[in-house]
N, C-alpha and C positions, 0 to 999 in steps of 0.2 A: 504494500500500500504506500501511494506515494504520500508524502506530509503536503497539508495544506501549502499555499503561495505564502501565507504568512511565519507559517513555521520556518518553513525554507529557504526566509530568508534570515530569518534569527540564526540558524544552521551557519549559511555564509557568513554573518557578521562576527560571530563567536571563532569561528574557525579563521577567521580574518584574523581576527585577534592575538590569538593563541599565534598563531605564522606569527605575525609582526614582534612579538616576544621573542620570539627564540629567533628573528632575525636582528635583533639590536642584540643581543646577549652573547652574540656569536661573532658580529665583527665591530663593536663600538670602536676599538683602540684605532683600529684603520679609518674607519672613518671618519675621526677626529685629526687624522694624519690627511686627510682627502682636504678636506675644510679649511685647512692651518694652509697647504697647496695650493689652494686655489685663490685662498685671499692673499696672501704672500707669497708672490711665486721666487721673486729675488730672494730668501730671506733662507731655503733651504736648498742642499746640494739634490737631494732627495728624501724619498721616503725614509728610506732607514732614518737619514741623520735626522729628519722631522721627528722622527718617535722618539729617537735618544734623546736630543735637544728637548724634547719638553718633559721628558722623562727627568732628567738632571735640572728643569726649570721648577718643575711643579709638583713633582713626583707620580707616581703610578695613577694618584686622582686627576691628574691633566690628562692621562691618555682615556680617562670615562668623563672627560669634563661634558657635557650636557647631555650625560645619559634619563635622566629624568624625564626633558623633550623627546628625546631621540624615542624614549617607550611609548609617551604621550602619542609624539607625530606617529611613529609606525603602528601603535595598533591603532589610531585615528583614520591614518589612509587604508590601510588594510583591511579592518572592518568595512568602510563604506565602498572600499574597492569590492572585493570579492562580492557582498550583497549584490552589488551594483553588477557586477559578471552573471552574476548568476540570474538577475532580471533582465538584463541586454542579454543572454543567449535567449531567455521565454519569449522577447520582445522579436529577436529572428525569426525564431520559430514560427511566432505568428505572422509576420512579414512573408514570411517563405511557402505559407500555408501547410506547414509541418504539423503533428500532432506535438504535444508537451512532454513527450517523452521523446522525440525522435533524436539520437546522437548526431551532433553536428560536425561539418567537418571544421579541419586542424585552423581553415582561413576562416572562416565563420565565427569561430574559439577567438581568434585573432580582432576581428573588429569589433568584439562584443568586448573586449577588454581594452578597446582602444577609447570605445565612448565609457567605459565607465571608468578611464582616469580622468573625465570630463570632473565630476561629480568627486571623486576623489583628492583632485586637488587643493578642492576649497577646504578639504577635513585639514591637509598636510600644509598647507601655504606658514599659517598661523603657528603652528609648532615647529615644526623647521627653522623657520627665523630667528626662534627664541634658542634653540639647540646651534643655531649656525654662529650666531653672536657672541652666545656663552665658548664655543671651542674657539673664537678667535681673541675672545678675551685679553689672555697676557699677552699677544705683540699688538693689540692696539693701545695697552696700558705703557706697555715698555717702549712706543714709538712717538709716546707723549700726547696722542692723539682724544686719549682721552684720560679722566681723572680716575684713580685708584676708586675701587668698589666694592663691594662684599660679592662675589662672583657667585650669587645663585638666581634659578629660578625665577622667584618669586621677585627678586631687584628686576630683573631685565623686563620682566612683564610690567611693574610699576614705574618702569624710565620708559616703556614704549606707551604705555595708556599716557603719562602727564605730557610729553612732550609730540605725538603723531595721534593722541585718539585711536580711538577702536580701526580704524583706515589704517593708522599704520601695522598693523598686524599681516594687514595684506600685499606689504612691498614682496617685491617679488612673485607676485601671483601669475602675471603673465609668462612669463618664461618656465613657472613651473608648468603652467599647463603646454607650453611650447615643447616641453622637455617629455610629461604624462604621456601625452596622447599618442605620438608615434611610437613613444619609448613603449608602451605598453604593447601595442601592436607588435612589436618586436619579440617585446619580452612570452606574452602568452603563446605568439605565434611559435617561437622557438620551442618552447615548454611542453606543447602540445607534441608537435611531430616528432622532438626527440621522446616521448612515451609513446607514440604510435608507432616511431622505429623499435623503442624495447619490444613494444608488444607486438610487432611482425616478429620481429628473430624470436622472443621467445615462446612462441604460439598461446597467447592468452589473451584475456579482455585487460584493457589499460589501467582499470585499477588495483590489478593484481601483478603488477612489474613488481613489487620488494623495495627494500629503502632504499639501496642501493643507485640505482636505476632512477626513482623521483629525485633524491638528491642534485644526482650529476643532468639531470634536466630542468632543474633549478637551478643548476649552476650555470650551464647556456642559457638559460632565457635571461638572468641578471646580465649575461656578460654583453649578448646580442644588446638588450637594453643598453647598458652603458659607452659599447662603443656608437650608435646610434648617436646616444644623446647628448657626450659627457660637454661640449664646449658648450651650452645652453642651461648646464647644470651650473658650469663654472660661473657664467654671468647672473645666473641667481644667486647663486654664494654670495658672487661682490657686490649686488643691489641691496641684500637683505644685510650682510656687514656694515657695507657704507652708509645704509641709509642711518645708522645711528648717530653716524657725525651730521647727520640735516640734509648730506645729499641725496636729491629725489632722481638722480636720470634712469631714467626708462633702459628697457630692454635692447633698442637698438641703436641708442648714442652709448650707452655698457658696452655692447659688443663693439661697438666702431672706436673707442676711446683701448682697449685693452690692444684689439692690433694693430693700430697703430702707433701705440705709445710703449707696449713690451713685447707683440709680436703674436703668430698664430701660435705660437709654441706656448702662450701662457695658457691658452683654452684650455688646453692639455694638463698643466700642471695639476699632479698629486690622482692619473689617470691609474700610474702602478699601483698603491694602494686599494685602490677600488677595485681592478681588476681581481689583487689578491683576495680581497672581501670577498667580490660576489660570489665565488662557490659557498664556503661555508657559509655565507648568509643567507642567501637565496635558494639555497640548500636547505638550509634550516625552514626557511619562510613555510617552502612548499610542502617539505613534510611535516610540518608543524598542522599546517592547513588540511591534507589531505589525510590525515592521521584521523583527528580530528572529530573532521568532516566526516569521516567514513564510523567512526565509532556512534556521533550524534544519528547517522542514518541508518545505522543497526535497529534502534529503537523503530521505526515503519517499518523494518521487513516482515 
């Protein structure tokens, strides 16, 4: 018996969740070393010496500096992402005049995840910002850029409400969704056909490939995703950083100010890090999710 539309999607949001945990809990330190890359790209040789250096600056709590956010934002997008996948596939189906069960293909899977980083964005814009600001913390302190602060949470939220209002929560929102929508298409589109490739070789149905298997198709779909997206990421970093100093420029004098002032190679900056993240993160995500998911939907069988 399948579960009501409304249960089903309690299902995704929870299994959303649950993924987005064990994806910050698996690569936070790196991608504190991504963030610190992209807002400073002069400032390290590379990754490694990013993590040492702040390791020897701030100790072991600088490389989980805005893990708080980072739980917030990830299970915030991941919740309302996967609901949202999972009503954008119901929404093809009817489109396509499918019945509600009918299994869609792997490009289908793919656009239905591309509009529901539509929707997602707006969960992750607002938390991000507050996780991208706090990791860039001590070299905007140490570049005198800004005044010494008690570096938590709840400060960064009460300096962005007194000085940008509820609006400024959503600097950067443009490029996030610039970043979401194809990134996502990527990402699920990847994720999907690497478990339809498990599940051709190993002659089964795709939710029975083993962790093994969703893992490492978790781990292509983050990585498709990131090479897609990563210079779009970079230019949210530096919108949603700088805009605490008062600066407001948009997404495409950001982009046009970075190559021409440090070059295409800054887009790039703090790319290795991520690269190393997305397996175990996005690894994590998916069988977090599909784990899950598959245990809540025992309960209808």
């Amino acid at each position: 018996m399948a579960p009501h539309p409304a249960v089903q999607a309690v299902i995704d949001l929870s299994a959303g969740a649950i993924g987005g945990a064990a994806c910050v809990f698996s690569g936070q330190p790196l991608d504190t070393a991504k963030v610190k890359m992209q807002t400073f790209p002069s400032l390290y040789r590379g990754f490694t010496h990013c993590i040492s250096a702040t390791y020897r600056q701030v100790g072991l709590r600088g490389l989980y500096q805005g893990t708080t956010p980072a739980l917030m934002a990830n299970i915030a997008e991941n919740s309302v992402l996967f609901m949202s996948y999972g009503f954008c596939q119901q929404v093809i189906r009817f489109t396509a005049g499918l019945n509600n069960k009918a299994v869609l293909s792997d490009m289908q899977k793919a656009c239905a995840g591309s509009v529901a980083a539509i929707f997602s964005s707006f969960a992750l814009c607002p938390t991000e910002l507050v996780k991208c600001r706090l990791q860039a913390m001590f070299e905007m302190e140490a570049a005198g850029k800004i005044a010494k602060s008690h570096n938590t949470v709840w400060s960064v939220v009460k300096t962005i409400m007194r000085h940008e209002g509820p609006r400024g929560f959503f600097q950067g929102l443009t490029p996030t969704m610039a970043r979401e929508v194809p990134g996502y298409f990527c990402f699920f589109g990847a994720y999907e056909l690497c478990r339809s490739t498990f599940a051709d070789h190993m002659k089964c149905d795709k939710d029975d490939i083993g962790v093994a298997p969703i893992v490492f198709s978790g781990g292509v779909g983050g990585a498709c995703l990131w090479l897609m997206v990563y210079p779009m990421d970079s230019v949210k970093s530096r919108i949603q950083v700088m805009s605490m100093l008062g600066k407001q420029a948009g997404f495409y004098k950001t982009l046009m100010t970075i190559s021409r002032t440090e070059g295409v190679r800054a887009l790039y900056s703090g790319l290795t890090p991520t690269m190393i993240r997305t397996f175990p993160a996005n690894g994590a995500l998916f069988l977090g999710y599909e784990m899950s998911r598959k245990i809540m939907m025992k309960q209808f069988d």
